[in-house]
C-alpha positions, 0 to 999 in steps of 0.5 A: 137624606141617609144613606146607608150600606156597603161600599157598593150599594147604599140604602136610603130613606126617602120619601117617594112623591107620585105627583109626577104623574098624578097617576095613583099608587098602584099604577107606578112602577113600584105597584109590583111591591102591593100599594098596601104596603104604603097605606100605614105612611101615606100622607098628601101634601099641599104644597105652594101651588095647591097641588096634592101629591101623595107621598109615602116613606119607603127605603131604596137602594142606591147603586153607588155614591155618584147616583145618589149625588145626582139623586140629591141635587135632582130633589132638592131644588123643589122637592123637598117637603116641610120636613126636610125630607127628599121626595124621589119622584117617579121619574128618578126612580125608573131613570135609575132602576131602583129598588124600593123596599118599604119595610126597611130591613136591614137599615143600619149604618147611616150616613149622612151624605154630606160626608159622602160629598167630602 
């Protein structure tokens, strides 16, 4: 996971996986953004179980270092897909407040969080 931005706030991209509550896109928390903005990145995965989830890349922005700590060790115990990505699920999302922004403007910066753990 990248985390990028200031001192205060940190911006990552990640990939959200609404297979939390196998509800469709436009009935999650993020609907207030418009479900067409995900359309052009949407993908299912199938994972292990033969579940379908859908997931789509978005950018969310991050409170401080501790939160997107949690975040990390929430999603890499069984949320992460074939490409080493984090999936936040819906639940993290709401839990924490986050903002999503799927234009990712303004994402510049990066770090990785591991340093952020050092």
């Amino acid at each position: 996971m990248i985390i990028t931005g200031t001192e205060d706030t940190y911006r990552t991209r990640a990939k959200v996986d609404t297979a939390a509550n196998r509800s469709n896109i436009g009935e999650l928390a993020l609907a207030s953004i418009g479900e067409s903005s995900y359309k052009g990145n949407t993908k299912t995965v199938v994972n292990e179980d033969s579940e379908k989830r859908d997931t789509f890349e978005v950018c969310i922005d991050i409170l401080n270092v501790d939160e997107a700590r949690l975040i990390t060790e929430v999603n890499v115990k069984d949320r992460t897909d074939f490409g080493g990505n984090f999936l936040i699920g819906e639940d993290i999302l709401e839990r924490f407040d986050l903002v999503v922004d799927p234009t990712c403007e303004n994402f510049d910066g990066v770090d990785e969080i591991e340093e952020m753990r050092e």
